[in-house]
C-alpha positions in Angstrom: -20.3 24.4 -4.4 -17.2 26.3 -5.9 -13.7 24.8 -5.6 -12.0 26.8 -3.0 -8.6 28.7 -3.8 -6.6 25.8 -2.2 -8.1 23.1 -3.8 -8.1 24.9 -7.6 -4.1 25.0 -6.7 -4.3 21.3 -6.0 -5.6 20.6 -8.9 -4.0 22.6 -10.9 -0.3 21.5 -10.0 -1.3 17.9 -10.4 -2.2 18.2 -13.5 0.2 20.3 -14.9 2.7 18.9 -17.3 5.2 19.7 -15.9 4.0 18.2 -12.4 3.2 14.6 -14.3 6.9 14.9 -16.4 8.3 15.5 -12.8 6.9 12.3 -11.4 6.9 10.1 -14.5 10.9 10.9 -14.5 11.8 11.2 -11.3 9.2 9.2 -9.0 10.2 6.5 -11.8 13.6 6.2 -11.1 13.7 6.9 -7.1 11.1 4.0 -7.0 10.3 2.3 -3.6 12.1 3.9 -0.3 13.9 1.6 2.1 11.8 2.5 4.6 8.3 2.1 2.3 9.4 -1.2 1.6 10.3 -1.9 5.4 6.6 -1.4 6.3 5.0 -2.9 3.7 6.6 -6.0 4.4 6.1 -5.8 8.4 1.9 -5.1 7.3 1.0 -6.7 4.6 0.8 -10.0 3.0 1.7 -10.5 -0.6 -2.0 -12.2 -0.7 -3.5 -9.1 0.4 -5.5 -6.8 -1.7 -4.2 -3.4 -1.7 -5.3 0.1 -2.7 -2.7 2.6 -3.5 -4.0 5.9 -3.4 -3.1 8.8 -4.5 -0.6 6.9 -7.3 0.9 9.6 -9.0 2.1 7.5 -12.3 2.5 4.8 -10.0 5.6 4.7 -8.1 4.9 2.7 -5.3 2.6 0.1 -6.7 5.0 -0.7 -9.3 7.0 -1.7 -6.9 4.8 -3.5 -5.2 4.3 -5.3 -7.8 8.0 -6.0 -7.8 8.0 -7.3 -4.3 5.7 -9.6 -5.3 1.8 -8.9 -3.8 -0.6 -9.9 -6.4 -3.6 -7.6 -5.7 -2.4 -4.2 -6.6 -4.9 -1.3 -7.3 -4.2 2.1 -8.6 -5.8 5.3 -8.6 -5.5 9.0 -8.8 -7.2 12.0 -9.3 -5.3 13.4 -11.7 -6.2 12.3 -15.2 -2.4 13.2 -16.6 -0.8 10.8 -13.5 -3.1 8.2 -14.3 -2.3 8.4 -18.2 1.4 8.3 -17.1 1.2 5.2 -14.8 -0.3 3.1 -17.4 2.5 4.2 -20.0 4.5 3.2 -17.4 2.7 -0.2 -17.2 2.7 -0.9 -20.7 6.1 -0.6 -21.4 7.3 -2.4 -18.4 4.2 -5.4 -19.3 2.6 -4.9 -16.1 -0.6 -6.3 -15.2 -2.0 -3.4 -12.9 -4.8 -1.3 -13.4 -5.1 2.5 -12.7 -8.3 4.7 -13.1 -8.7 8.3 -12.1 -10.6 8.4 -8.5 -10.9 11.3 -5.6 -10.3 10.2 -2.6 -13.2 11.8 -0.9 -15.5 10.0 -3.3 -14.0 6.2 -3.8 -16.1 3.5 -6.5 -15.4 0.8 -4.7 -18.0 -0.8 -2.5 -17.2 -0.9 1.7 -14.8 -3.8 2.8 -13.4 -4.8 -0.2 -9.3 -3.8 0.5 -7.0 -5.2 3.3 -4.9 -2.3 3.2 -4.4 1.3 1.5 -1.6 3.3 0.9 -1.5 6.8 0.2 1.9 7.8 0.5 4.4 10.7 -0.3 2.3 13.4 2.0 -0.8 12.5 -0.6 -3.6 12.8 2.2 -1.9 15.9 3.5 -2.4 17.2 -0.1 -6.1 17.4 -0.1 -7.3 20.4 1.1 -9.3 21.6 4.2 -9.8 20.2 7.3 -13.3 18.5 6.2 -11.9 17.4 2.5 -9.5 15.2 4.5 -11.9 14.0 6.7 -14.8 13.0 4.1 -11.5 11.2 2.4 -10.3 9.9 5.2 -14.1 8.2 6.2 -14.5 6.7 2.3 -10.8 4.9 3.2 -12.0 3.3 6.6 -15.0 2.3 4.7 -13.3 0.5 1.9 -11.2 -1.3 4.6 -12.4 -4.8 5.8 -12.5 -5.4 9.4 -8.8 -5.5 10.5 -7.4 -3.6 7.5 -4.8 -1.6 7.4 -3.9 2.5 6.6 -0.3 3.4 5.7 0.4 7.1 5.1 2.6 9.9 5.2 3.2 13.4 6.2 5.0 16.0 7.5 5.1 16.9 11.1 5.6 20.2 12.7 6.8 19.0 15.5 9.9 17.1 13.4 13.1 19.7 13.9 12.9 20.6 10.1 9.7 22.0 10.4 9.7 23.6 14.1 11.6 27.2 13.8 8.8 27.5 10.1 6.0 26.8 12.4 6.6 29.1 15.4 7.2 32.1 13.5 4.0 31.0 11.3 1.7 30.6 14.5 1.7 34.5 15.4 -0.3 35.3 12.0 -2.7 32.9 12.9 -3.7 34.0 16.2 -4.0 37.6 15.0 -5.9 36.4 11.8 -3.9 37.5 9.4 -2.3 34.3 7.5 -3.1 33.9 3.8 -6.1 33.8 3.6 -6.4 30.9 1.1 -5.5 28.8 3.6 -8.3 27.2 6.0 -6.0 25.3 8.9 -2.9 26.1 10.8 -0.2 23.9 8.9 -1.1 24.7 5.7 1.4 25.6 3.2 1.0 26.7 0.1 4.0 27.3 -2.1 5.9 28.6 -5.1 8.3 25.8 -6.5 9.8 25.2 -9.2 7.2 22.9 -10.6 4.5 25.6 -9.6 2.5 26.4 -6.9 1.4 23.6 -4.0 -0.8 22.6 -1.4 0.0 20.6 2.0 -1.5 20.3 5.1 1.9 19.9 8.0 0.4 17.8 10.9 1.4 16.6 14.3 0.9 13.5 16.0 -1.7 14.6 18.2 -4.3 16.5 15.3 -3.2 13.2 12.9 -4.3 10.7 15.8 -7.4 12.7 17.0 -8.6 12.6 13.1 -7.9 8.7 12.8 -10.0 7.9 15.9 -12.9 10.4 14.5 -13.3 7.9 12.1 -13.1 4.7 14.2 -9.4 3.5 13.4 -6.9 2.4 16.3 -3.7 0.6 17.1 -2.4 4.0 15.5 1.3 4.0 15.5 3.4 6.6 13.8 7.8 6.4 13.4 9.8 9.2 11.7 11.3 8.2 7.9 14.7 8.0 9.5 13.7 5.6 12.5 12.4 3.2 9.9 15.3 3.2 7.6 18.6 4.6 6.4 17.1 6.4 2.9 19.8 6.8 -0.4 20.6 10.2 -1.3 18.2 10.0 -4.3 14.9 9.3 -1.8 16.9 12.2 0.6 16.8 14.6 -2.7 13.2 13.6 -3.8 11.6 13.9 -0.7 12.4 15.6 3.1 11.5 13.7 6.2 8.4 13.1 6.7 7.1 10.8 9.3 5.0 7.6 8.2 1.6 6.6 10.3 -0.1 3.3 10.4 -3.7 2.6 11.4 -6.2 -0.3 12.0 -9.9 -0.3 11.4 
């Protein structure tokens, strides 16, 4: 079945050069957020085996790595990220490994991970509303019993993204949004780096598609009421609102 137009724009912008300089540079220097390293440290144990998804060139499990867990792995579905994280690793000599991976279709075999991370709005970056689901059923399956699901997104219920959303809505009840978009909250974008996907959520469509899926305890806190973030995480990324879930 062909790519549809969203997901050939996925694609495309992630691996685009200038997309992998952007978070080789950037992602790099920003490193972990305060409130990213908050959570972590409240969910998991440095014991724990962890699965970051969605690495990017490998911002967050770097500094896991950092903080001191010892079973880190990477993966992304982007060849150039994945090249980039382990330049990355070399030159900094460490001992994680990243492969290229989608989501929707993970290699590793059910139960094996106590947690996974897919953070800066990743999941919200595949899309279609089924793409995210078929992703979002490989992650519960790779989970042990009791493991955990850390992600991120925007919300359109956040005040940043409320005024956006209620002059978007109109098109959508007449039919005549873009029509390379599939769900309400979809964005797709020209930016400087190119042209983007993301999905914008809300609590209650986020917490109905964890419990499709059989995860609960599902507890969600904006960026801000985690953490006070330094004006270089402010610059790098909006707020965003982080969700945690238990299979």
């Amino acid at each position: 079945m062909a790519e549809n137009p969203a997901e050939r724009i996925a694609r495309s912008y992630f691996e685009s050069e200038k997309v992998v300089s952007h978070y080789f540079g950037e992602g790099q220097r920003v490193g972990l957020w305060n409130s990213e390293e908050f959570l972590f440290k409240q969910v998991f144990s440095v014991s724990e085996r962890l699965l970051d998804l969605g690495c990017g060139t490998g911002r967050i499990a770097f500094g896991l790595e950092a903080m001191g867990y010892k079973q880190v792995e990477a993966a992304d579905f982007s060849t150039g990220m994945i090249e980039g994280a382990k330049q990355i690793a070399e030159s900094l000599g460490s001992k994680l490994t990243f492969q290229c991976a989608d989501a929707r279709y993970l290699p590793w075999k059910s139960g094996c991970f106590d947690g996974v991370i897919f953070g800066f709005n990743g999941f919200f970056m595949i899309p279609g509303g089924k793409e995210r689901l078929r992703a979002l059923t490989e992650i519960y399956r790779v989970l042990k019993s009791g493991g955990r699901f850390i992600f991120t997104g925007h919300d359109r219920l956040l005040s940043n993204q409320k005024r956006h959303w209620s002059k978007e809505e109109p098109d959508w009840t007449k039919n005549v949004q873009d029509k390379r978009k599939t769900d309400f909250g979809d964005v797709i974008e020209d930016t400087e780096l190119g042209t983007m996907f993301i999905h914008c959520t809300d609590q209650a469509e986020t917490e109905t598609l964890m419990k499709s899926v059989g995860f609960t305890h599902i507890e969600s806190w904006s960026r801000r009421e985690l953490s006070n973030e330094t004006a270089r995480v402010r610059n790098f990324s909006d707020e965003c609102r982080f969700w945690k879930a238990e299979k």
